[in-house]
C-alpha positions in Angstrom: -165.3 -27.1 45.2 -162.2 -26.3 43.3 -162.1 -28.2 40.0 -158.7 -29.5 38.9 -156.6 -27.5 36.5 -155.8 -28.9 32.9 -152.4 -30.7 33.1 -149.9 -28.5 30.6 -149.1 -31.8 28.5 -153.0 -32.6 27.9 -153.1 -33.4 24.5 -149.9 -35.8 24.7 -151.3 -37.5 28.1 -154.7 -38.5 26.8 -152.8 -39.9 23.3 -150.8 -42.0 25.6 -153.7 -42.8 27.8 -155.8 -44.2 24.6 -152.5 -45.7 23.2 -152.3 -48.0 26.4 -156.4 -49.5 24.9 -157.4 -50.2 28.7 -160.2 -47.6 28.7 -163.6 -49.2 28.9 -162.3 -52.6 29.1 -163.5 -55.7 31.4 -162.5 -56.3 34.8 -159.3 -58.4 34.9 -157.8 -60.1 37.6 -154.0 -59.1 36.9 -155.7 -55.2 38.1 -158.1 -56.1 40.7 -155.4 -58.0 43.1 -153.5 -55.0 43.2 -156.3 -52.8 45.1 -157.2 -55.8 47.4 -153.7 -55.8 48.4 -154.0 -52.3 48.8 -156.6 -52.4 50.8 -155.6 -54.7 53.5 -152.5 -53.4 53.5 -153.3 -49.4 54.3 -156.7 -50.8 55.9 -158.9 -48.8 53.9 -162.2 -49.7 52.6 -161.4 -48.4 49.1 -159.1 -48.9 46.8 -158.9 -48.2 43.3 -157.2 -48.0 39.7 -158.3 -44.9 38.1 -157.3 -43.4 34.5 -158.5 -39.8 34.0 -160.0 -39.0 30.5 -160.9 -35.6 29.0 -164.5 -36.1 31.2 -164.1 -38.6 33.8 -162.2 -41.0 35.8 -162.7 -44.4 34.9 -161.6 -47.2 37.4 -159.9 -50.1 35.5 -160.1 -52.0 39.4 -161.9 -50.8 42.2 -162.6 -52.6 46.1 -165.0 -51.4 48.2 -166.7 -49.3 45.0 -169.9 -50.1 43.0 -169.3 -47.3 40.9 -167.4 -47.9 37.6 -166.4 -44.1 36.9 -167.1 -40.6 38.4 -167.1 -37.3 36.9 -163.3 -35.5 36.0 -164.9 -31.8 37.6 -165.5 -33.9 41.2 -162.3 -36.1 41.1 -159.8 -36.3 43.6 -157.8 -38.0 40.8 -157.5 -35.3 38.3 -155.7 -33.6 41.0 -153.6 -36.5 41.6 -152.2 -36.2 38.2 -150.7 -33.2 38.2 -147.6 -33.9 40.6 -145.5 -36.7 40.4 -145.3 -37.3 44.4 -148.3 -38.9 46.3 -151.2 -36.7 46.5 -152.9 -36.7 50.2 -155.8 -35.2 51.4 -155.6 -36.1 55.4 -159.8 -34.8 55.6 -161.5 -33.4 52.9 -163.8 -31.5 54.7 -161.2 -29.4 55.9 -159.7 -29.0 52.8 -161.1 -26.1 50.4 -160.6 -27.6 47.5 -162.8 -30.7 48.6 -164.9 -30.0 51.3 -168.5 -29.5 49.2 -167.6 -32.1 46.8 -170.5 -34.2 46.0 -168.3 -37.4 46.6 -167.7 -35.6 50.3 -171.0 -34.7 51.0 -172.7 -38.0 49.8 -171.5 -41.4 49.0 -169.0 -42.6 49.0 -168.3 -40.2 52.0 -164.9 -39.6 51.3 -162.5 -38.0 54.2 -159.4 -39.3 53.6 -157.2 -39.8 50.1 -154.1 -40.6 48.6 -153.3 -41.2 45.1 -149.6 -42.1 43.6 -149.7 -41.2 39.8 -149.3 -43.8 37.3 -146.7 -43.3 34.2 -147.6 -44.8 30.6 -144.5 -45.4 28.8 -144.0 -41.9 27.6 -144.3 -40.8 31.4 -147.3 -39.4 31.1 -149.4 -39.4 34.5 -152.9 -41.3 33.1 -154.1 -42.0 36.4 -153.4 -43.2 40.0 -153.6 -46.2 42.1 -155.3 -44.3 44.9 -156.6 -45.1 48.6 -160.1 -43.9 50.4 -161.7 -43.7 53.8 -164.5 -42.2 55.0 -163.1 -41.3 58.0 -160.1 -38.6 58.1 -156.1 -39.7 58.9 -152.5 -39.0 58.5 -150.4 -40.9 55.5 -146.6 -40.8 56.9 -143.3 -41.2 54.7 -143.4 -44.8 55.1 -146.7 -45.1 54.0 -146.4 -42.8 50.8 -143.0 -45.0 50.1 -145.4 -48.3 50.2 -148.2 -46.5 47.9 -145.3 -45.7 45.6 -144.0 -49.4 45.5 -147.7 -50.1 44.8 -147.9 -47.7 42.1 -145.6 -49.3 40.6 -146.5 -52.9 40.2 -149.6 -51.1 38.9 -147.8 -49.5 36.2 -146.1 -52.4 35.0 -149.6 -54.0 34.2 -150.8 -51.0 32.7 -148.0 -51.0 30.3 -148.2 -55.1 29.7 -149.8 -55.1 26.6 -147.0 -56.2 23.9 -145.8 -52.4 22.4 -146.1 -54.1 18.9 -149.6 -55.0 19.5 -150.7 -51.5 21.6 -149.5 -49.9 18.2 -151.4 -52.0 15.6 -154.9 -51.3 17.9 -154.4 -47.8 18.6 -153.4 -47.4 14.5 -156.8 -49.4 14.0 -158.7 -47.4 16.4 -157.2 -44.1 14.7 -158.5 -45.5 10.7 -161.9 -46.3 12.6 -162.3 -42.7 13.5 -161.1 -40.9 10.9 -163.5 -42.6 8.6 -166.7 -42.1 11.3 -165.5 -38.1 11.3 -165.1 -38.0 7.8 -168.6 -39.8 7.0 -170.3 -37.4 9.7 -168.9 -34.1 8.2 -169.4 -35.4 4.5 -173.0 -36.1 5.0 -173.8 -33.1 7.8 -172.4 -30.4 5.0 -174.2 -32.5 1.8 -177.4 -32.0 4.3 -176.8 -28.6 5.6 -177.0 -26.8 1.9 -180.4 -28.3 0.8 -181.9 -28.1 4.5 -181.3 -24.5 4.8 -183.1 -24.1 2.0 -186.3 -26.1 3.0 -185.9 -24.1 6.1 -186.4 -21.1 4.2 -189.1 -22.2 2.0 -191.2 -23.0 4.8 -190.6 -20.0 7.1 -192.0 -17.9 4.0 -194.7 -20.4 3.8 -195.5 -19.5 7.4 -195.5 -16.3 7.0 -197.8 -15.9 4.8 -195.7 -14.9 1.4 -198.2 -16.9 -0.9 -201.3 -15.4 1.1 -203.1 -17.0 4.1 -203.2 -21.3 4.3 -206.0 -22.8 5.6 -205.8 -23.8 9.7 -204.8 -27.6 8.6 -202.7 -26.7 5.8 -200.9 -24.2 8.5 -200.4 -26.3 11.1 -198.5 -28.4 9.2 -196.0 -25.8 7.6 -195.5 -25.2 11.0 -194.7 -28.5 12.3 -192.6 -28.9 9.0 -191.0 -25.9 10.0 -190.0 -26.8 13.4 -189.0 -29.8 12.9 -186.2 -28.5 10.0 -184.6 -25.9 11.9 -184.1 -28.7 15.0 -182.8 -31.1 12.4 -180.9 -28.1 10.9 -179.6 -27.2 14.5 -178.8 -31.2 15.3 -176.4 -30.9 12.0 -174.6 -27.4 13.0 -174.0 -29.6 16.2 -172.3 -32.3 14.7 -170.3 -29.7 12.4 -168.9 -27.8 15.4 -168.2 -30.9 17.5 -166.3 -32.6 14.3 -164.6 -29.0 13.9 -163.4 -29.5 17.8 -162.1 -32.5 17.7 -160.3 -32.1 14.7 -158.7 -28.8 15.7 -159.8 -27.1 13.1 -162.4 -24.7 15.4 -161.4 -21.0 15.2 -162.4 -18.9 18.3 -161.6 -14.9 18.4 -161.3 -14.2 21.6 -161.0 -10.6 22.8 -161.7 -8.8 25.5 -165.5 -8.2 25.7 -167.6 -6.7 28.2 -170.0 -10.1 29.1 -173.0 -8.3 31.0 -174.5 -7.4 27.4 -174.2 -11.0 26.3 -175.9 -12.5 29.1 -179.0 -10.1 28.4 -179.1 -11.0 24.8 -178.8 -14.8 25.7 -181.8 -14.6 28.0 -184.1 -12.0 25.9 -183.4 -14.9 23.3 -184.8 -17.5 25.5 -187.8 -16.0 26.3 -190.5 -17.7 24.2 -188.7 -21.1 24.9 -189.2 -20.1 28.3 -192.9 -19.1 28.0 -193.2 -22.6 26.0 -192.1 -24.5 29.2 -194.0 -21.9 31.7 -190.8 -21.3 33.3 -189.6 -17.7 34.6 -186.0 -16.2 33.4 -183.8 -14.5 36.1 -180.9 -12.6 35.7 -179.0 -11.9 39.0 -176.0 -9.6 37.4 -174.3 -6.8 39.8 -171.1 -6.2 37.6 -172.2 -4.0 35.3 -169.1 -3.6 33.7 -167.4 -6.8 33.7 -164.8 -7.7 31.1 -162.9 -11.2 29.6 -161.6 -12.7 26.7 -164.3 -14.6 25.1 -165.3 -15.6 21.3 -168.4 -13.2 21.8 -170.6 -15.9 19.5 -169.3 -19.4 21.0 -170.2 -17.4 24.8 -173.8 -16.7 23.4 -173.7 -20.6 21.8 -172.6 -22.0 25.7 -175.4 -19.7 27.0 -178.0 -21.2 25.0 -176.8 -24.9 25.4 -177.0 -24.0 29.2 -180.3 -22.0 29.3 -182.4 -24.2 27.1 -181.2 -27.4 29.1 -182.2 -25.8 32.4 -185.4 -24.7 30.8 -186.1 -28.2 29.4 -185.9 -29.9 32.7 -187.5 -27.2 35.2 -191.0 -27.7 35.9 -193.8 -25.8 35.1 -194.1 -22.5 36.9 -190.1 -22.7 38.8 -187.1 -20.0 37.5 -184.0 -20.3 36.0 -181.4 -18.0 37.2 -178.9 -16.8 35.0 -175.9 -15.0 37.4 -172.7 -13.2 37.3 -170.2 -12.8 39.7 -166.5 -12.1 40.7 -164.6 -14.9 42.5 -161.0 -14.1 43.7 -159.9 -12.5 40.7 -162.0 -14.4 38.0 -165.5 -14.2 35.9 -168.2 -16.8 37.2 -171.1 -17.4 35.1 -173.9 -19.8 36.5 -177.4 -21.1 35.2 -179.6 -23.0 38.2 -182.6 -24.2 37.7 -184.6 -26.3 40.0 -185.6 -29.2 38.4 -185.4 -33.0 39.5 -181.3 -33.2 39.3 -178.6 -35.0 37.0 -179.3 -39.3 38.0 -176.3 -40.4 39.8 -175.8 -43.0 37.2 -175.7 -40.5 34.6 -173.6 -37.4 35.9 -170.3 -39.0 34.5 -171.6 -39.1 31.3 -173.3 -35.5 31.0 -170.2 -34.1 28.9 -170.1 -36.9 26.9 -171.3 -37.1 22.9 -174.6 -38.1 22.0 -175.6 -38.7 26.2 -179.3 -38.3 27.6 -180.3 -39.2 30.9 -183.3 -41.5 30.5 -183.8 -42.4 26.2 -187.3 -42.5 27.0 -187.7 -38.8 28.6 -186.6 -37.2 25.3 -189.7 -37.7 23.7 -190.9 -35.5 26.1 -187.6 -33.3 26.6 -186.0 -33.5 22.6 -182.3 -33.0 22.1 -179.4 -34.1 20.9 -177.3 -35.0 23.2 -174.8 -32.6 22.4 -175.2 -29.5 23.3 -173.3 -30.0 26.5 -170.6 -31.6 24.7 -169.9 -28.8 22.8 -170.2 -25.9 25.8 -167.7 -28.0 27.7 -165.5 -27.8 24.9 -166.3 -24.3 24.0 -165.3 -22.8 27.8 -162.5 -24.9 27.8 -161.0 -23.1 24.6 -161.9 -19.7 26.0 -159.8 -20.5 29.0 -162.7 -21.7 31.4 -163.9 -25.5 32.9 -167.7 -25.9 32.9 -168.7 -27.8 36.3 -172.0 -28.7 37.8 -173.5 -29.8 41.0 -176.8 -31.6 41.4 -179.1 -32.8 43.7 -182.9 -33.8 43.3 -184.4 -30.8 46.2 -182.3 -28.4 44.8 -181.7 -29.0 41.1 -178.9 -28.6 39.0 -176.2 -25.7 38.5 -173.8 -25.3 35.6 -171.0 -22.5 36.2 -167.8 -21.7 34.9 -164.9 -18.9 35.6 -163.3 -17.2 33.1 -160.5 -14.6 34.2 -161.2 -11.1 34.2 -159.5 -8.5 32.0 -159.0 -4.8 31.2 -161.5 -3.4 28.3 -160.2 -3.6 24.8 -158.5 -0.3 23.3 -161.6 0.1 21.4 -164.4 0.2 24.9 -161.9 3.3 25.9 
C-alpha cells in the first residue's frame, strides 16, 4: 500500500476545511440525499461525502456504509484530493497503490472507486463525493461528467452556511483554542520546574545518597519515583505536542547515518522489554544507511513506537525493529505480534489523547500521545508514519524517509 502524498497547499486546505464547521457534525438530510442519488444513479452500493483531515476521512453522508470515518494512511480519498479531475480506480487489486489496502482486503471490499474533489470557497479540495463497489468496472467520460455535476450540488451544500456566520464560529473556535493551548503550556512549564526536581530528590533517595532505607520505606521511593518521571514524561508530551501545533517546534535535520540510532533506541528499551517478557529484534542489513533526520526527534519516534509495541505484545512474543531500502527511500518498521489496533479505533490511533479500550490502560498506562507526536515528528522530517493491523498477525508501524549522501563531516 502506497500512502497518499501531502497536498503542497496543506496548511491552507485544512484552514478552509475547519472554516467550512461541518467536521464532526450530525447527519443532515440536505447531505445524505445527494449519495442516495448517487447511488442509484451509478448503481453502486456505496456512496459517500468524505472531508479529509490531517488523520482521517470523515464522511459528512454515507449509503451503504456503517462506518463514520476511516483512517487518512488507507484512504482512497486522500488521493482523490490531489487532482482536480475525477479520480478512478477501475480494480484496486490490480492497482499498486491499493491492492493490500486493509479496506481491499477486508470490509468494505472495495474494487472499484471514483471520487470528484470538492472545492471550499477558497478552492481548496477538502474532500470528495466519491462512489464504491466491491466488484471491479470501467467509469466512461459520461459518467465522470455526471459525478462532476454531482460534485457540484455537493459543494454548494458544503459551502451553505451564511459566510458571516462560518466566520464568527471559526473566530470562536480559534479564541477557544488559543486559550486551551495557552492554559496547557502555562501549567505543563509551572509543573515541569518543580517536578524535575522531585524527580531528582527521589532518584538520590533510591540510590541510596542518605544510606540504605528500610524494604517498606524503599518500595515506596520507588513507586514515588516511577510514578514522577511518567508524570514528568506525560508533561514533556504535552509541551512538544503544544510546540507542534503552534509551529514553534525546531527540528535539525541533517544527514545522519540511522543504523546507530536504531541500536541505541533498542539497547534503550531493553529493561522495558524484560519488564513485559518480550524479546527485541533488530533485522538491519544497511549498515551504512544515511537521511536527513533530527537525530533526537528519530530516537523520540523510536521509543513512542518500541514501547507501544512492547506494551501490547504478550508475554514471551518479539518485537522486530527493521531497516530497509525501498525504491530509493529509507523504511523503518516496528512489528510486534500482539492482538491488533480494534477496527473501531484505527481512525483514531494518531489522534490526541486516543486509547483503544479506557479500561485496558490500567493495565497498559500511557498517555495517549505518544503516537500523536511520532506522526507529527516523521511528518516534519519528510516521512508519513502508516500502519497495518490485524488480530493473527499484529500490528506494524513503518515509515520512509529518503535516502541521502553522508554529511561532509562522515567523509
Amino acid at each position: 500500500m502506497l500512502p497518499p502524498p501531502t497536498p503542497a497547499d496543506e496548511p491552507r486546505r485544512l484552514q478552509a476545511l475547519r472554516a467550512l464547521c461541518l467536521l464532526d457534525t450530525p447527519a443532515h438530510e440536505r447531505f445524505d440525499r445527494i449519495v442516495r442519488t448517487a447511488s442509484q444513479l451509478f448503481r453502486v452500493p456505496i456512496a459517500l461525502v468524505s472531508l479529509v483531515d490531517e488523520h482521517r476521512q470523515w464522511f459528512k453522508a454515507r449509503h451503504g456504509l456503517d462506518a463514520t470515518e476511516t483512517p487518512r494512511e488507507q484512504s482512497f480519498c486522500a488521493h482523490a484530493i490531489l487532482s482536480p479531475a475525477t479520480f478512478v480506480v477501475p480494480d484496486a487489486l490490480g492497482d499498486p497503490r491499493f491492492h493490500d489496502n486493509p479496506l481491499v482486503l477486508g470490509a468494505p471490499f472495495v474494487r472499484f472507486y471514483a471520487g470528484h474533489p470538492l472545492r471550499a470557497a477558497d478552492g481548496s479540495r477538502v474532500g470528495t463525493l466519491c462512489l464504491i463497489d466491491s466488484r471491479p468496472r470501467d467509469f466512461p467520460d459520461a459518467d465522470r461528467a455526471a459525478l462532476a455535476d454531482l460534485a457540484a450540488w455537493a459543494e454548494g451544500e458544503i459551502n451553505a452556511l451564511d459566510a458571516r456566520e462560518a466566520r464568527l464560529l471559526e473566530e470562536e473556535r480559534q479564541r477557544v483554542e488559543r486559550m486551551k493551548n495557552e492554559f496547557i503550556s502555562t501549567v505543563s512549564h509551572e509543573l515541569r520546574t518543580p517536578l524535575t526536581s522531585i524527580r531528582g530528590s527521589l532518584g538520590l533517595l533510591c540510590g541510596g545518597i542518605v544510606g540504605s532505607l528500610e524494604p517498606e520505606v524503599a518500595r515506596m521511593v520507588g513507586i514515588a519515583h516511577k510514578n514522577s518521571e511518567r508524570l514528568l514524561h506525560l508533561i514533556n508530551d504535552i509541551l512538544d505536542l503544544e510546540k507542534m501545533e503552534s509551529g514553534r517546534l525546531d527540528l535539525h535535520l541533517a544527514p545522519t547515518n540511522v543504523v546507530p540510532l536504531l541500536a541505541l533506541a533498542l539497547q534503550a528499551h531493553q529493561g522495558y522489554a524484560d519488564e513485559y517478557g518480550v524479546r527485541l529484534e533488530a533485522a538491519v542489513d544497511l549498515p551504512h544507511a544515511h537521511a536527513r533526520v533530527d537525530e533526537d526527534r528519530f530516537i523520540q519516534v523510536l521509543a513512542n513506537l518500541l514501547s507501544n509495541a512492547i506494551k501490547f505484545s504478550p508475554q514471551g512474543e518479539r518485537v522486530t525493529l527493521s531497516l530497509t531500502r525501498e525504491g530509493g527511500v529509507l523504511r523503518v518498521g516496528v512489528q510486534d505480534h500482539g492482538p491488533g489496533i480494534p477496527e473501531d479505533f484505527q481512525a483514531r490511533v494518531f489522534q490526541k489523547f486516543a486509547q483503544a479500550d479506557a479500561s485496558d490502560t490500567r493495565k497498559r498506562p500511557g498517555t495517549g500521545l505518544g503516537l500523536s507526536i511520532a506522526h507529527g515528528l516523521v511528518a516534519r522530517m519528510g516521512g508519513a508514519l502508516r500502519f497495518t493491523t490485524s488480530p493473527t498477525d499484529g500490528t506494524r508501524f513503518s515509515f520512509d524517509l529518503p535516502e541521502c549522501e553522508p554529511g561532509p563531516e562522515a567523509a
